[in-house]
C-alpha positions in Angstrom: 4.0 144.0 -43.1 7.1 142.6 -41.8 9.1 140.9 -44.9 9.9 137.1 -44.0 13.2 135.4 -43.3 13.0 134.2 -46.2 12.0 137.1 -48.3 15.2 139.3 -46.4 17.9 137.0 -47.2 16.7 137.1 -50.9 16.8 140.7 -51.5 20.4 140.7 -49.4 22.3 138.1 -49.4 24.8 137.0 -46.3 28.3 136.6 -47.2 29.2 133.0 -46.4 32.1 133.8 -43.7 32.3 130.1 -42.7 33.0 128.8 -46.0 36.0 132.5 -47.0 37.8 131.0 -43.5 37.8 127.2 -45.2 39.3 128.6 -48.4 42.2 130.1 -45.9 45.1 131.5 -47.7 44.4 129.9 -51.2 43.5 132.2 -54.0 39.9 132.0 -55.2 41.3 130.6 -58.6 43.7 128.0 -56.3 40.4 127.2 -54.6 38.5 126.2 -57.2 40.9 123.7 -58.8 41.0 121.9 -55.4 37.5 121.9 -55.8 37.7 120.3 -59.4 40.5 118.0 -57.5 38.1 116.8 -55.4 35.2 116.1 -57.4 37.3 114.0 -59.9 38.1 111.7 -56.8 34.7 110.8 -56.4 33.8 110.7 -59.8 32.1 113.9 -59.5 31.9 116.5 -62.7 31.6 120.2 -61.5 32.5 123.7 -63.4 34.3 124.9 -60.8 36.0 128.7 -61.5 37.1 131.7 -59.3 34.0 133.2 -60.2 31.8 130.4 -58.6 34.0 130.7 -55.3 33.3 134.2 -55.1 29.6 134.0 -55.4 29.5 131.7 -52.8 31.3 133.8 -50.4 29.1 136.3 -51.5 26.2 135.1 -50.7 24.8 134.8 -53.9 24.8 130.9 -54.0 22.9 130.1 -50.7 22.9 126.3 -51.0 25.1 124.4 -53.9 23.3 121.9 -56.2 23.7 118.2 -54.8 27.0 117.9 -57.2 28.7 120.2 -55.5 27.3 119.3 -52.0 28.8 116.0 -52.5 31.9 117.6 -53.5 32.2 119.7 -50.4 31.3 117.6 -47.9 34.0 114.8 -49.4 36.4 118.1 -48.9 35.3 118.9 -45.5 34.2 115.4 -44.4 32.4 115.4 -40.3 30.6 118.8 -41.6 27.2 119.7 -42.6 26.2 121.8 -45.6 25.0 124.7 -42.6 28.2 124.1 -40.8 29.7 125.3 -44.4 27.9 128.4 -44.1 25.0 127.2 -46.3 21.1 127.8 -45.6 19.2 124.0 -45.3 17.8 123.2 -48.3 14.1 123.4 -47.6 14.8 127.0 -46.8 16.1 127.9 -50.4 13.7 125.4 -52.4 10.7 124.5 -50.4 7.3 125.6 -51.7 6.2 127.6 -48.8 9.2 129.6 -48.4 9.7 130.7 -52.5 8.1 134.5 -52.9 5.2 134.9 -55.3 6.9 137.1 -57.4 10.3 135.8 -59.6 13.4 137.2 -57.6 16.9 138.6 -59.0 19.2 135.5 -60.1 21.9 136.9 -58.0 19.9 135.9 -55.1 18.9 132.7 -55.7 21.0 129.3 -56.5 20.2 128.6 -59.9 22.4 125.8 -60.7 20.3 122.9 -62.9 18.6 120.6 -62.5 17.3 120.8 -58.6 15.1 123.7 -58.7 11.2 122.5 -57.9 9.7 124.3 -60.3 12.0 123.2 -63.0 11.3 119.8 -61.6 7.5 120.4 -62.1 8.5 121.8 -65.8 10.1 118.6 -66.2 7.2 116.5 -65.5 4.6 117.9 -67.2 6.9 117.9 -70.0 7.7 113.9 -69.6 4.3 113.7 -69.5 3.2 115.5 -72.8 5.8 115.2 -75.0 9.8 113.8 -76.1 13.0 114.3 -74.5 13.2 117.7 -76.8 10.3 119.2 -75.0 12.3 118.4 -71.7 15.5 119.9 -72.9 13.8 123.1 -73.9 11.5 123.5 -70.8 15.2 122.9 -68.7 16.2 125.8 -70.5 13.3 128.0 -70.3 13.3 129.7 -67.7 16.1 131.4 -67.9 15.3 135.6 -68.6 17.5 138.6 -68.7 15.8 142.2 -68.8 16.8 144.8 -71.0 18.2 146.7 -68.1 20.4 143.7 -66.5 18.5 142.5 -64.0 18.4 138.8 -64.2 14.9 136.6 -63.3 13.6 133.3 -63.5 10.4 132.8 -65.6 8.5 129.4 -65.9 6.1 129.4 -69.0 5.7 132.9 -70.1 8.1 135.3 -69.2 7.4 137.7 -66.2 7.4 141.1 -67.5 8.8 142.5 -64.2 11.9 141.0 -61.9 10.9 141.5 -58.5 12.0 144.4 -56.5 15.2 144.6 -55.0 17.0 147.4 -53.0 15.1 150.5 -54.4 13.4 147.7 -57.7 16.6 146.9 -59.0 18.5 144.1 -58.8 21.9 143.8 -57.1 25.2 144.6 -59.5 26.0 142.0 -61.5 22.8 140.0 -61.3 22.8 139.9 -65.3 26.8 138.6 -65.6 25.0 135.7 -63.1 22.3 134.5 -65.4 24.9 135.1 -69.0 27.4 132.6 -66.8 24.6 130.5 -65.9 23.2 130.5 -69.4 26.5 128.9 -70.7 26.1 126.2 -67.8 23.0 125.3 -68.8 23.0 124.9 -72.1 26.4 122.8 -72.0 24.6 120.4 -69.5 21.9 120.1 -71.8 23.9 119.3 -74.9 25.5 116.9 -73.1 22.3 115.0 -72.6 20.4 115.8 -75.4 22.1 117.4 -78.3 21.5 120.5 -79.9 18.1 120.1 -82.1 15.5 122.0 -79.9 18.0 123.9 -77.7 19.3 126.5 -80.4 16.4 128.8 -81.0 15.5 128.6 -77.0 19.4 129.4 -76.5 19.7 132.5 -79.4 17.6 134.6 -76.8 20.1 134.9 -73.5 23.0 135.6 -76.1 20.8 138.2 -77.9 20.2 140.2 -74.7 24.2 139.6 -73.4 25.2 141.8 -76.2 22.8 144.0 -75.6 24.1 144.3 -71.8 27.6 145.0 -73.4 26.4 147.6 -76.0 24.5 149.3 -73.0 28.0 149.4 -71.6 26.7 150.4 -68.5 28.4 147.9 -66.1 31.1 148.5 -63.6 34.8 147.9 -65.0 34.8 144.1 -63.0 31.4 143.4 -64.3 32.4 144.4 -67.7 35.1 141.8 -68.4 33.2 139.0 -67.1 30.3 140.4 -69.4 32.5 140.1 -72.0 33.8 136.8 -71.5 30.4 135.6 -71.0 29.0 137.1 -73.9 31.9 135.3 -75.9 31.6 132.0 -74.7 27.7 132.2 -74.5 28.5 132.5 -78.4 30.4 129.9 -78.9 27.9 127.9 -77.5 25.4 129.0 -79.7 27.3 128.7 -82.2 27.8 124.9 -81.3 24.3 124.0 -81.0 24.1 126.0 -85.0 27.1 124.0 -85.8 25.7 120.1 -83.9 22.0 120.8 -85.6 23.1 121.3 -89.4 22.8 125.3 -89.5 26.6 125.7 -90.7 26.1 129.5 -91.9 24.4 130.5 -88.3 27.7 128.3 -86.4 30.2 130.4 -88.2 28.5 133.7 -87.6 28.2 133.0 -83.8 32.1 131.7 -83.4 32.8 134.9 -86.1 30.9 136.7 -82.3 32.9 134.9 -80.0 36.6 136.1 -81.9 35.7 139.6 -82.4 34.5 139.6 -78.7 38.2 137.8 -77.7 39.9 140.2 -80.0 38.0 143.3 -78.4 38.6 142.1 -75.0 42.4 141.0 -75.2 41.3 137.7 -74.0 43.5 134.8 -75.4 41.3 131.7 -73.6 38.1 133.2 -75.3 40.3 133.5 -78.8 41.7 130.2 -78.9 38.5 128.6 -78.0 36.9 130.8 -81.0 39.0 129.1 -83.1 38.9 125.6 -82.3 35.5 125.6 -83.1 35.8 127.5 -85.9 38.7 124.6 -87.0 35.6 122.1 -86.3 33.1 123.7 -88.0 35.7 124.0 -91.2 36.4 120.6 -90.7 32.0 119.5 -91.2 32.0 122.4 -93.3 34.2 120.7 -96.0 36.5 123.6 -95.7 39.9 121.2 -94.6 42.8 123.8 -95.1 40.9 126.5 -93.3 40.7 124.0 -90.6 44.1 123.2 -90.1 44.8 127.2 -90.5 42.2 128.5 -87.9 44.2 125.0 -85.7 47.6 127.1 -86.0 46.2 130.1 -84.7 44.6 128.6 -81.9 47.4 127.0 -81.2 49.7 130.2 -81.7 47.3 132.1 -79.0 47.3 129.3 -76.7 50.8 129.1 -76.3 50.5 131.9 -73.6 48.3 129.6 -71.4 49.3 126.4 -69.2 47.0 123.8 -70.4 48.2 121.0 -72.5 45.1 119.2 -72.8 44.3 122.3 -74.9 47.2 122.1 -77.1 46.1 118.5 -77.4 43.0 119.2 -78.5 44.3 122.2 -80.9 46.5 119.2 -82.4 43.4 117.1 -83.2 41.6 119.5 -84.6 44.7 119.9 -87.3 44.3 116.7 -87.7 41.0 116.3 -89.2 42.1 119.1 -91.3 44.9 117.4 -92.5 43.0 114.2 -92.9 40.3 116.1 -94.8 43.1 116.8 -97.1 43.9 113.1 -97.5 47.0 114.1 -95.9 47.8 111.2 -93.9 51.3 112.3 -92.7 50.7 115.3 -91.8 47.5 114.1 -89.6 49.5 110.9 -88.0 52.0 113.9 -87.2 49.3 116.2 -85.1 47.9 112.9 -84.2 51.7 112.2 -82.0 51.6 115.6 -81.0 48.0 115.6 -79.4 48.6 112.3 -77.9 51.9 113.4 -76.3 49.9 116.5 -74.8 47.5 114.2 -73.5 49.6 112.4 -71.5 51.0 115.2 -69.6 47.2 115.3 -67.9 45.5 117.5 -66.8 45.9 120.8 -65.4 44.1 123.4 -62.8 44.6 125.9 -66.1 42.4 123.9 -68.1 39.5 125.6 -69.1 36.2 125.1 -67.8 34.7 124.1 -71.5 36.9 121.3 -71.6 35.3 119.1 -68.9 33.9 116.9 -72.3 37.7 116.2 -73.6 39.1 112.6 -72.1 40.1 109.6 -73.7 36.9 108.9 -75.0 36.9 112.3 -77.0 40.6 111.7 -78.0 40.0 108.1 -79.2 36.8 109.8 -80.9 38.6 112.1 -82.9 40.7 109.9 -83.7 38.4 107.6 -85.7 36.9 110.4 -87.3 40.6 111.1 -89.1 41.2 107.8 -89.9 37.7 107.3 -91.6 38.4 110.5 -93.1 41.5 109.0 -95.1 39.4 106.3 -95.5 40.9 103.8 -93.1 38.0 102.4 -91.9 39.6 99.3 -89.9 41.6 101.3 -87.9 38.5 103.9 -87.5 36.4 101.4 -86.4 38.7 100.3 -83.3 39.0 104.0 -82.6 35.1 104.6 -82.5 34.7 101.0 -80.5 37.0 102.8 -77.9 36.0 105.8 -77.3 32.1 104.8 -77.1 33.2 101.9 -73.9 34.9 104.6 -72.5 32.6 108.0 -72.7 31.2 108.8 -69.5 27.6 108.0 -69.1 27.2 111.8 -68.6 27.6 112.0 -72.0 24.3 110.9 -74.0 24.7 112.7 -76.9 29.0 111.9 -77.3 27.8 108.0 -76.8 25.3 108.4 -79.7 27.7 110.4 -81.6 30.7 107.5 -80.9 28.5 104.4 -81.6 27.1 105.7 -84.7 31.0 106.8 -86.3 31.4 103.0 -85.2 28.4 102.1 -87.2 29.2 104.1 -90.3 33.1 102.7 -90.2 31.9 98.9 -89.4 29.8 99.2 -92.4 32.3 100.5 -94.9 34.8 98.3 -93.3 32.7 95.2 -94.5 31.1 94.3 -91.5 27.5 95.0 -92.1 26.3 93.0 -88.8 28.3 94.2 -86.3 27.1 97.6 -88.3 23.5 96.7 -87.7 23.8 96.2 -84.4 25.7 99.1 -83.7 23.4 101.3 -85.4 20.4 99.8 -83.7 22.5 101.0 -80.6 22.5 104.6 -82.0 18.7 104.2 -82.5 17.9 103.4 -79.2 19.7 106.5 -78.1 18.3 108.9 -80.4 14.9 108.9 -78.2 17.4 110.8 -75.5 19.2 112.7 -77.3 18.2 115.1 -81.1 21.1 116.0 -83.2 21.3 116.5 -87.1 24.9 115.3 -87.3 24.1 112.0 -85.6 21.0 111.3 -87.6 22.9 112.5 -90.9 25.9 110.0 -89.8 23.3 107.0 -89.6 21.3 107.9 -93.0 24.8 107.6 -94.5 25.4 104.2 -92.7 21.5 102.9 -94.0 22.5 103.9 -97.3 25.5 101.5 -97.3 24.1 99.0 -95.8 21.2 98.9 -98.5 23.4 96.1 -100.4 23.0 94.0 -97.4 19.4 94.3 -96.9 18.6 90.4 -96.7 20.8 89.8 -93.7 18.8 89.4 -91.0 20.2 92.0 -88.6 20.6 94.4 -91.6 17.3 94.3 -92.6 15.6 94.9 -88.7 18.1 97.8 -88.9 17.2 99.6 -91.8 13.2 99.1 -90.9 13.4 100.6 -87.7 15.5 103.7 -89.3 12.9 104.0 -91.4 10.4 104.3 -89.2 12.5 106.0 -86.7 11.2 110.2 -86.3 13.5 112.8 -87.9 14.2 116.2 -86.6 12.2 118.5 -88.0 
């Protein structure tokens, strides 16, 4: 039988000619930040890399989610997504024109949330249970094989990926899904927090180092395996470190720098340590976070991105505050505020979409209500939660309740109440131990308040709220 359009152009993809002679003379890496250029103008938020460009080229990606369509065509404005050497969309997601069988990863555009049968996931999960459920079916189907071929599963897992050239799956197709992994589970973070994503997420990462112990990938394929592999880890390790599993977080960022370290990749190493700072920070473990903020900082110096320095700088910070050393923290404090204001840079690293002023003034409140400042806190936290990006459920949550907990201390146990009743309300969007551990603190202070009106509607509803199990 003659193979469809459809089912062609999925076992080989077309390199996309029209949209290599729009990049011009421009690197693939120069590319890309013109990209991320033009998605900040319209309020866009896109990871844009080299390594996106070139799967686009490729062929790989045959039509961009809608946030980058909107990017593009604000790039390229009188065009069409087809004049950009994109297939329609009904061609790559309708139902009639998707193949019975899962296909190769490579092949198919796979950036969240816009595929249909994710969307269907998604509604039967609204429909039977929490936001958690969502989060988790979002992530599901995601699948590696042992082998490195790449596939898309919804519900249980298919136990083969369909054929490709031969039944394999084109080079690389495994490197995709690793990349696409980290994606994914930093969208859903975002959104959600960690509680629910970090047993769904330890599978991709189990089978990416078992890609690189295979070590049967091309020399190309192999670096961006291994960069994968380390940042998949590290983002593991942040959904250990966000849901309370402390021990798990400092084994998976423990990954990540051995990975860096193997690899002679500095961006991977400094990124290993800054969480690892963090995590020493909520670990109760000060000095080793303001030692593991030097390094990164000492490895970072070989890369042009300031709003990385900054954010090395407030990471000392809390290390120093932890100490109750407030001059050395208002020190780092200058320093990561003078980086800031250099902006930002096309060698900032993708992982850093999160850190803006909201983060900065976050971080920020979290020192000074670590030396026990909790006025001063306070304003910090009221900043940075007006500020955060809607985008950001989980950083909104996190913000109002730091405001919540300082408020209260501050002797304010009203605007406290209200504040946390703010956090609440948010908590049926987004799961994360930290957050709920933050408010149980606040609850607990404001039990000496418990006949003010707004105090007392507070502490009932947190009562009756659900925990994370």
């Amino acid at each position: 039988m003659t193979p469809s359009p459809v089912a062609s152009s999925a076992q080989s993809p077309r390199p996309n000619l029209a949209f290599r002679r729009l990049r011009g003379q421009r690197s693939p890496g120069e590319f890309a930040a013109a990209v991320r250029r033009a998605a900040r103008e319209i309020g866009e938020r896109v990871s844009c890399d080299a390594r996106y460009i070139g799967r686009v080229e490729a062929g790989e990606i045959r039509c961009p989610n809608y946030a980058y369509e909107r990017v593009f065509l604000h790039m390229f404005p009188g065009r069409s997504l087809t004049e950009l050497g994109f297939a329609p969309r009904s061609a790559v997601r309708g139902r009639a024109a998707r193949p019975a069988e899962p296909v190769p990863l490579a092949h198919t555009e796979f950036e969240f949330p816009h595929h249909d049968e994710e969307s269907d996931v998604r509604r039967r999960a609204f429909m039977t249970g929490g936001t958690a459920t969502v989060a988790v079916a979002s992530l599901a189907p995601l699948a590696i094989a042992a082998d490195g071929t790449a596939y898309r599963a919804v519900g249980r897992a298919a136990k083969h990926p369909a054929a490709g050239h031969g039944g394999r799956a084109a080079p690389g197709a495994g490197v995709g899904a690793v990349e696409e992994a980290i994606r994914r589970i930093r969208l859903l973070d975002d959104r959600h927090g960690a509680d629910g994503l970090y047993k769904r997420a330890a599978a991709p990462l189990r089978t990416a180092f078992a890609l690189l112990d295979a070590g049967t990938a091309a020399p190309g394929t192999a670096e961006r395996l291994q960069a994968g592999a380390g940042e998949l880890a590290i983002s593991v390790g942040w959904l250990a470190h966000d849901s309370g599993r402390f021990d798990d977080a400092r084994s998976h960022y423990a990954e990540a720098l051995a990975t860096a370290r193997v690899a002679s990749d500095p961006a991977l190493e400094a990124h290993a340590f800054c969480n690892t700072a963090f995590l020493a920070r909520d670990a109760g473990r000060p000095r080793e976070a303001v030692r593991a903020a030097q390094a990164a900082t000492r490895v970072a110096a070989q890369l042009a991105s300031p709003r990385l320095l900054s954010l090395l700088a407030l990471r000392e910070a809390g290390g120093w505050a932890g100490l109750g050393d407030r001059t050395g923290c208002e020190r780092a404090l200058a320093r990561a505020q003078a980086l800031f204001a250099r902006g930002r840079s096309d060698d900032d690293p993708e992982w850093m979409t999160f850190y803006g002023e909201a983060e900065l003034e976050g971080l920020e409140a979290q020192c000074y209500s670590a030396l026990g400042d909790w006025t001063r806190a306070a304003r910090h936290a009221r900043r940075a939660a007006a500020l955060q990006d809607p985008h950001f459920t989980r950083n909104i949550a996190l913000y109002t309740a730091e405001l919540a907990d300082d408020l209260a201390r501050a002797g304010q146990p009203d605007e406290a109440a209200s504040a946390g009743m703010r956090v609440l309300h948010l908590l049926t969007e987004v799961q994360s131990s930290r957050i709920q551990s933050m408010l149980a603190t606040t609850a607990r202070v404001l039990l000496p308040h418990r006949r003010a009106s707004g105090v007392s509607a507070f502490l009932e509803q947190h009562a009756s709220a659900p925990r994370t199990a």
